[in-house]
C-alpha positions in Angstrom: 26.2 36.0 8.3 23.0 34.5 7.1 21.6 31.2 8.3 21.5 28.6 6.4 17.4 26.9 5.6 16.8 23.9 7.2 16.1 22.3 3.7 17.8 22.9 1.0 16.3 23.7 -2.4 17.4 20.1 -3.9 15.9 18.1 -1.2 12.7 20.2 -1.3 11.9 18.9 -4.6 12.4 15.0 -3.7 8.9 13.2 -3.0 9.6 12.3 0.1 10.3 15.7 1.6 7.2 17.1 0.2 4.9 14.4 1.0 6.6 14.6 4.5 5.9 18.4 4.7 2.6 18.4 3.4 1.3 15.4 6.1 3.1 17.5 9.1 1.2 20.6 7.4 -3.2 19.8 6.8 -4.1 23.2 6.7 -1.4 24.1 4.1 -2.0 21.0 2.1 -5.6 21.8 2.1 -5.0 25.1 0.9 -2.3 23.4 -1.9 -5.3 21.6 -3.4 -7.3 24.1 -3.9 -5.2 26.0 -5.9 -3.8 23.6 -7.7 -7.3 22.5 -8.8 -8.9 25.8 -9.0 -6.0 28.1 -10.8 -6.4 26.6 -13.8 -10.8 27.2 -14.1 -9.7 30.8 -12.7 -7.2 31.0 -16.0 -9.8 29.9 -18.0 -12.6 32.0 -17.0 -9.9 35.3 -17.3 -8.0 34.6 -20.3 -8.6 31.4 -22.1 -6.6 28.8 -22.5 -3.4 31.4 -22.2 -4.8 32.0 -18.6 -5.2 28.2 -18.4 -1.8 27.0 -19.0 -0.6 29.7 -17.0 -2.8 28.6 -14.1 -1.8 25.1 -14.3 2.4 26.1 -14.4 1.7 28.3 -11.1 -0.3 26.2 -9.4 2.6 23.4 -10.0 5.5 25.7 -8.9 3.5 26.6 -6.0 3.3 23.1 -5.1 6.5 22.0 -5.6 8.2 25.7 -4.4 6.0 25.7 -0.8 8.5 23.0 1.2 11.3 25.3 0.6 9.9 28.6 1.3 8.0 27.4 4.4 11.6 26.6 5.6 12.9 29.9 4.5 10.3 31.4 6.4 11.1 29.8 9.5 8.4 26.7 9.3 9.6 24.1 10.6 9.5 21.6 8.0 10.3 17.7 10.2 8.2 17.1 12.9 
């Protein structure tokens, strides 16, 4: 049988879980900001604005997906 993640895929997309999990985490937060800022200028330079759009909906699933498959990964996601 397979274990079941700490958090759940719902309650990875509240606010409070993420803000919770990216506070506990710096260096991943860090690292969060960056690509949410920069993916979309990357996009640009490489395709356009098709490469921008692009950037900007990865860089936000990213963000929102990273709770949930820290804990799938065994991160432990309260402190």
């Amino acid at each position: 049988m397979t274990d079941k993640p700490a958090l759940s895929f719902s309650d990875s997309l509240t606010n409070t879980r993420r803000t919770a999990f990216y506070e506990s985490h710096k260096p991943i937060a860090v690292v969060m900001i960056l690509i949410v800022f920069l993916l979309p200028f990357v996009g640009v330079f490489l395709r356009g604005l098709i490469g921008a759009v692009s950037g900007v909906i990865i860089s936000v699933l990213c963000y929102y997906l990273t709770p949930y498959l820290a804990s799938l990964l065994g991160k432990r996601v309260d402190r």
